[in-house]
C-alpha positions, 0 to 999 in steps of 0.5 A: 500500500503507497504511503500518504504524503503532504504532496499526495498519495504516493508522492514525495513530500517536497524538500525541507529547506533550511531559512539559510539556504534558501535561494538568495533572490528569496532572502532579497525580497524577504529583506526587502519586505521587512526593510518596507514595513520597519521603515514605514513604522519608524515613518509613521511614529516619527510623524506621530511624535513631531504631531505631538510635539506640537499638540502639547506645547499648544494645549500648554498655551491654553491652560497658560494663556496669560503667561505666554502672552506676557512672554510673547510681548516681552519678546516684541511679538504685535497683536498677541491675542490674535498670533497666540490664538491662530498658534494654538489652533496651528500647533493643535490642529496641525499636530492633530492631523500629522498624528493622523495622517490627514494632508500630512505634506500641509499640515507639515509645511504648514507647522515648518513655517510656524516653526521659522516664525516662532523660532525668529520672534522668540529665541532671537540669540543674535540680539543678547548679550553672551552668557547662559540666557544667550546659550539657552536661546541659541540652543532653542533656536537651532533645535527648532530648525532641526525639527523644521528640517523633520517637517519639511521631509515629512512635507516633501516624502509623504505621498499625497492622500487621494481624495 
């Protein structure tokens, strides 16, 4: 009586394949598929973080109103009211949609801009005299480049949702 196989009666089960001796072309689209996917969640949680990165300095600015008005004059920025309430619908609403995913290339160019702008009017370095607050400030203000660097690859490399 024939012997019952995997590969069906009579038949020879196919060769068991060690994972490295597989064929090399294999091993390639293997790597590449994993190379996709862990490049798209570090995308994607590099994208929520720059969200939230705005949303909490914003929900901040709500609870520290007065505050932050107080500071926003000092530094020489006009119509403090209206630039603080226009900052906390960008920083919320903006992060809220990078966290999302929704129009991500604007909302990012958007909050790069913001960035810039906040950046020039609230650590302007250049115009202290040397010393820590000096350090500090500068410190500021090359970081915020640095994630206006991040928003504007966002902005550029995230593909366009279809409508």
């Amino acid at each position: 009586m024939a012997e019952l196989s995997w590969a069906g009666v009579g038949g020879r089960d196919p060769p068991q394949q060690d994972p490295e001796h597989r064929p090399e072309q294999e091993q390639d689209q293997d790597m590449d598929y994993n190379l996709v996917h862990a490049q798209r969640a570090m995308f994607l949680t590099g994208r929520g973080l720059l969200g939230l990165y705005f949303i909490l300095p914003g929900i901040s600015k709500i609870t520290g109103f007065a505050g932050m008005s107080e500071y926003m004059a000092a530094h020489g920025v006009p119509f403090v009211p209206l630039l603080l309430v226009l900052t906390i619908i960008l920083q919320i609403g903006c992060g809220a949609s990078l966290v999302a995913g929704w129009r991500a290339q604007l909302m990012a160019f958007v909050l790069a801009g913001l960035t810039l702008v906040i950046s020039l009017f609230m650590h302007d370095f250049w115009g202290m005299e040397e010393g820590l607050q000096r350090a500090h400030e500068m410190q500021n203000f090359i970081k915020n480049m640095a994630i206006m660097a991040g928003l504007l690859y966002v902005a550029g490399v995230t593909p366009a949702a279809k409508e």
